[in-house]
Every structure is written in structure tokens, then in C-alpha cells.
C-alpha positions, -999 to +999 in steps of 0.1 A: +230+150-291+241+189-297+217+210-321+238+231-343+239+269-343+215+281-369+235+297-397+236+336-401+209+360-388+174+355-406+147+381-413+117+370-421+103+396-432+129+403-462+126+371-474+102+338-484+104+311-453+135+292-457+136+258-436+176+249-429+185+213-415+220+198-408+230+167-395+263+161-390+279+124-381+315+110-370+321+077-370+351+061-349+364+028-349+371+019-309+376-018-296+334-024-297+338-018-337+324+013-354+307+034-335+293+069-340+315+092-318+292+124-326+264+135-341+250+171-341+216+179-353+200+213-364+168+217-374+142+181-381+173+159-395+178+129-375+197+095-367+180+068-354+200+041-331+224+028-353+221-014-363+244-041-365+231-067-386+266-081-397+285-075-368+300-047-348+325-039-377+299-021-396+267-003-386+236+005-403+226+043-398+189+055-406+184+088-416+148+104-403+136+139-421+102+141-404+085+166-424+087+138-453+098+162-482+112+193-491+096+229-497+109+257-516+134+277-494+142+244-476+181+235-473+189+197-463+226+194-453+239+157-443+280+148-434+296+118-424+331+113-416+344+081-412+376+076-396+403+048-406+391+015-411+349+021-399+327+010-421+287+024-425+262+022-449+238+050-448+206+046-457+169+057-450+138+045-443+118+058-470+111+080-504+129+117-503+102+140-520+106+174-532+072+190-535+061+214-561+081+251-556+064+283-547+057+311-574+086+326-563+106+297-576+130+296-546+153+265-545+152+233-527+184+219-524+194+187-507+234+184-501+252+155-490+295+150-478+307+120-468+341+110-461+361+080-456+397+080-437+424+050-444+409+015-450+372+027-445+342+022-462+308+040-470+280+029-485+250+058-494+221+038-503+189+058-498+151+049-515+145+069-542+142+105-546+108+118-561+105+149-572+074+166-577+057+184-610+073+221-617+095+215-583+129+235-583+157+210-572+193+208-564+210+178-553+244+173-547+267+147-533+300+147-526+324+125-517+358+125-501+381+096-501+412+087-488+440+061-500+423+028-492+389+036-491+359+026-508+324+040-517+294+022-534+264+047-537+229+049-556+209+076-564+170+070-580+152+100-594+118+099-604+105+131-626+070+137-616+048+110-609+042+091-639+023+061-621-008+097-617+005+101-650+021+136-645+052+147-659+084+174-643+060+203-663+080+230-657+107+219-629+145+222-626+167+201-617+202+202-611+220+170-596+261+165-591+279+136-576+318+139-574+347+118-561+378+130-547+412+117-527+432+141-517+421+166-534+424+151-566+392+153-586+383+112-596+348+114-609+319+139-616+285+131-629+260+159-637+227+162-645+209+196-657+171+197-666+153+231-674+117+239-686+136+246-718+153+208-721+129+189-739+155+176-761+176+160-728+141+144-716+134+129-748+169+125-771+185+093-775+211+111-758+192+122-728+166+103-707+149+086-738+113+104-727+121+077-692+112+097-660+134+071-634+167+077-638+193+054-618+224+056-613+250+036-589+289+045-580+314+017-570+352+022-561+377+024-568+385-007-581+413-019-609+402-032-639+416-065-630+390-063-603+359-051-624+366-071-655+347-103-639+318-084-629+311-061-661+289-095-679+272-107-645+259-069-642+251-067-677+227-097-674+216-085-638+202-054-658+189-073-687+163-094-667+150-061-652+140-051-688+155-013-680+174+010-705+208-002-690+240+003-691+275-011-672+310+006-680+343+017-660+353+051-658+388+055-647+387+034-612+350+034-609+323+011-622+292+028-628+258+014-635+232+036-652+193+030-658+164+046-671+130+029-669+091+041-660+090+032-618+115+040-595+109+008-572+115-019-605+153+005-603+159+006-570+160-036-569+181-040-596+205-017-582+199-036-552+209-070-571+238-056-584+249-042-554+245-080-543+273-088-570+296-058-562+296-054-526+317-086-518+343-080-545+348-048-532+343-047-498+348-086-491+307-085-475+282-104-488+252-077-495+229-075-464+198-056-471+186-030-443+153-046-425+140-016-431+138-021-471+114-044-463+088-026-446 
């Protein structure tokens, strides 16, 4: 497994400590089923041994960031590219955690490419991302798909740590996910919260005073093929007593939640992955053994 070349000269002298990671997959479908053809590492981002629970078609990848969090300065950088008709779900084996930022307010940003060639598919499915009191966060995912692809991701943010009882004080948070095929933009969600946005943490319009926020990404799909799941994921949500809501933007069903603890989110995203995955994949959902330890 290649380490990267570090990017650019660094002086560390002129500047706070900056801690740069990058893992970079490719995934190749040979006659064994999908494999992973390459993956360079730089910096503590790793892959374990990929799984196979359902078969050689489509393998489970763990992603391992030993240090366990993110510190100010610190840049997290993750791709996976998927040639025609592989199939991975990417997931890992526990919480992301962005820890509170230095004085010096220096960011800590976290960003993710995937990308799916002809007939493939990708699934993102990490735990849940807490991030800390007065941390300084950017998060961004992005996702590149073409013709006859699909996608089903999650992302689970907790502000602060509201089972201590402590709120996002001061912190920043800026968090992007967009969807494109061929160039074409198909979907962008965004999320900006300032020191100075008390109105989008408590507003009917914003987070509702809720510090989990969830939100999952399936597609593309015709509304011929999301129409029969809109009520089932509707009820899915309602027994999970969590600010919920189900819609379809454009070719994309998306599924958004607010509630008070980020595991209580993260299964029923879970169960309504259960419901989407084989109408849009053709799999029945198989949870990673690794949720369950």
C-alpha cells in the first residue's frame, strides 16, 4: 500500500500544526467480483481488509482514522472510485469527532469524493459525526455519478454533547453534500451554523433548538419507483418519535431528521435504509458486523 506524497512544502514555524490525511481507493470489478485494485494512504487514514458478507459482488470497506477525532489544522481527505458495475458500501467502525478548535480558530475540515462508473453502486454509511463545543468544522461530500449508477448515503451530526448537557457554544459549522453525472449538477444540500445563528438552531425553520440532525441521500430513482416507498418511510420515522420528514427532490429521495441522540437517528436511518436498499439496488439491507459491536 503506497503513502502519498505529502502536499506542498510545510514550515512549521510560520504556521499552527496542521495534520493532513488522504486515502485514496479504486475499486475494480475482475472475475473474483469487486475488488479494490488500489489504495494509497498518506498520513493515519486507513482501510482495513475489505468483507464480503453478501457475496463477492459487493464488499464492505472499513475506514480506520486512529487518532479518533479531528484537531484544528487537521485536513481528512477520503476518494473512492468505483469502476463499471462494482459495488461498495463504505462505512466505519465508529463515531467521527471533531474536538473543540484552538484560539486561533483554524479549521477542521473533513472532505469526502466518491465516484461510481456505469452500472455501479456506492453506499457511504458512516456512525455519526460528533462535533464538539466551539469546534470549527467543515464537512463536505461529494459525489460523482455516472449514467446507471446509484448512491444511498447518511450523514448524523450531533451539536455538542447534549447527553453532558453542552451545547455547539460558539462553533461553526459548514456541511455540503452534492450530486453530479456528467457534470451536471443533480443535488446540493447545505448547511451553515455560526456563533451568530441562533435563529437557524432554534427557528421552526432551522433545527427546532434539536442538536442531531440526520439526513439520508438515495438515487436516482423515478418517481414511479419512490412513490411505493414515500408512506412505508413515513411510518418508519413515525415510530422513532423524531422531527421527520420524507420527500423527492428531482430523482432523489431524501429523508431528514432532527431529534436529541444521534444513536435513536442513526437506526432509523438504518430501518429505512432496510426499505430502500432493495428497491434500488435489488439487495436486501445487510448491516456491517461491525454496527454491532
Amino acid at each position: 500500500m503506497p503513502l502519498l506524497t505529502p502536499p506542498g512544502p510545510h514550515n512549521e514555524d510560520a504556521q499552527p500544526s496542521r495534520w493532513h490525511a488522504r486515502l485514496a481507493l479504486g475499486l475494480k470489478r475482475t472475475s473474483r467480483g469487486s475488488r479494490v485494485a488500489s489504495a494509497e494512504r498518506f498520513g493515519p487514514l486507513h482501510l482495513q481488509k475489505p468483507f464480503y458478507p453478501e457475496g463477492p459482488d459487493l464488499a464492505h470497506l472499513y475506514l480506520l482514522h486512529p487518532p479518533g477525532g479531528m484537531v484544528s489544522g487537521d485536513l481528512l481527505e477520503i476518494e473512492a472510485r468505483l469502476e463499471a458495475d462494482t459495488a461498495a458500501l463504505i462505512t466505519t467502525p465508529g463515531a467521527g469527532r471533531v474536538y473543540r478548535a484552538r484560539p486561533d480558530r483554524t479549521l477542521q475540515h473533513q472532505h469526502v469524493r466518491l465516484e461510481a462508473g456505469p452500472g455501479a453502486s456506492v453506499e457511504w454509511l458512516p456512525l455519526e459525526t460528533i462535533l464538539y463545543p466551539d469546534a470549527r468544522t467543515r464537512l463536505d461530500l461529494d459525489v460523482e455519478l455516472a449514467p446507471g449508477a446509484h448512491f444511498i448515503g447518511w450523514e448524523v451530526t450531533s451539536l455538542g454533547l447534549p447527553v453532558q448537557g453542552e451545547g455547539f457554544g460558539r462553533g461553526e459549522l459548514q456541511q455540503r453534500l452534492q450530486i453530479s453525472r456528467e457534470g451536471r449538477l443533480l443535488l446540493r444540500e447545505q448547511l451553515l451554523i455560526d456563533g451568530t445563528c441562533a435563529e437557524v438552531m432554534m427557528s421552526k425553520a432551522g433545527l427546532q433548538g434539536q442538536p442531531v440532525s440526520g439526513l439520508m441521500v438515495a438515487g436516482p430513482m423515478t418517481a414511479e419507483q419512490a412513490e411505493p416507498l414515500l408512506e412505508p418511510l413515513r411510518e418508519c420515522c413515525e415510530r422513532d418519535d423524531l422531527l421527520a420528514g420524507v420527500s423527492l427532490s428531482g430523482e432523489f429521495l431524501l429523508i431528514r431528521t432532527l431529534g436529541r441522540c444521534s444513536e435513536r437517528t442513526r437506526l432509523c436511518l438504518e430501518q429505512c435504509w432496510g426499505l430502500i436498499r432493495p428497491a434500488l439496488i435489488g439487495r436486501a439491507a445487510c448491516a456491517p458486523r461491525i454496527w454491532a459491536t
